[in-house]
Structure formats: C-alpha cells, structure tokens
C-alpha positions, 0 to 999 in steps of 0.5 A: 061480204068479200068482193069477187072483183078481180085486182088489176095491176094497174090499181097497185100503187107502192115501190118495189123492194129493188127500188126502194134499195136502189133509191136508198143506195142513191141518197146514201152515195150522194150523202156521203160525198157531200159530207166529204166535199162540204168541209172543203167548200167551207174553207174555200169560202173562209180563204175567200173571205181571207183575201177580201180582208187581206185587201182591205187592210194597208201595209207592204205585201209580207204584213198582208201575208202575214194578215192573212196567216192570223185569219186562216188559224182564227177560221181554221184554214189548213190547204193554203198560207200566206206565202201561197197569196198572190198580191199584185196591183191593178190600176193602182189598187192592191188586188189579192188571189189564189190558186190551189189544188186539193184532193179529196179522198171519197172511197178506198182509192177514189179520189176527188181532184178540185182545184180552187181558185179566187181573187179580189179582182172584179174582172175575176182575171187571175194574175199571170203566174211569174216564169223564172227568168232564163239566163 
C-alpha cells in the first residue's frame, strides 16, 4: 500500500520560504518605486505634448507662453511654466523646448534626481542656454 522508495531531493519541486520572501520583497521594491516615478513620467509626457501644441499655434512668444500656461492647468502640469518654455526659431520655424529637473522623494531620505528635458526640434538638439552678458 505505502511505497518504501526512498525520496531523493532532486524529485522535490517548489521555492523555499526565503525565496519566496525575497521574491516578494523584490516586486514589492520595484512596485513601489514605479508608483512613485510613473506620476512624473506622465507630466513629462503631458508638458511634451504642451509644447507640440505651443508650436503649432501663431502668435508672439509671451501669448505661446501664455498657451502653454492654459494647457498645463487643463493637464495639470505642476513642475514647469510658461516662462520655463524656451521659444527659439530654426531656419525660420518656431521651435519650442525645456529643461527641468525634478526630485523624487522614494523613502525617508532617499531621493530620485531626474532631469527632463524635450523640444520640437526634429534634430532633437537643445538651444544653447543665454549667458548674461559681461560688461
């Protein structure tokens, strides 16, 4: 009725208990983090679209700046303004961009530091940044 086989331990099959905490503790680390990142990865791609619209629409740079401000209350775009939009022209063609630099807070003094940046330009080559001039 009851086999007298011998079990060897290559026939086990499972995870351990340390394993399985370990794993968890894994995907609950990586879960975390995303869900503090993704919030900011969704404004970075709301501002971008911001500017696509900001360079399609005429007008001197104070009212695309101005575009710009009405679109980032509508898609509730907190880490940049209008006056942080650089408008420059390429070859005659109103181009738009910016540069910005968020902190994440992660854990209790663990800090994530992204630095976001987009243009319209197709190159994908950032504007040179204006130095004050020296008298």
């Amino acid at each position: 009725m009851y086999s007298t086989k011998p079990v060897s331990l290559q026939s086990q099959r499972g995870i351990t208990i340390t394993g399985l905490v370990v794993s968890l503790g894994l995907i609950l680390f990586v879960g975390l983090f995303a869900m503090k990142v993704f919030p900011y990865v969704l404004e970075y791609r709301a501002a971008k679209n911001a500017i696509q619209s900001v360079k399609h629409s005429d007008g001197t740079p104070q009212v695309q700046r101005y575009a710009f401000d009405k679109t980032a209350d509508i898609n509730g775009i907190k880490s940049i303004s209008g006056s942080d939009i650089i408008i420059y022209k390429v070859n005659g063609q109103t181009e738009a961009a910016f540069d910005y630099e968020t902190k994440i807070d992660l854990f209790t003094n663990v800090y994530l530091g992204v630095r976001w940046m987009a243009t319209t330009d197709p190159s994908g080559k950032m504007p040179a940044p204006k130095t004050p001039e020296q008298p």
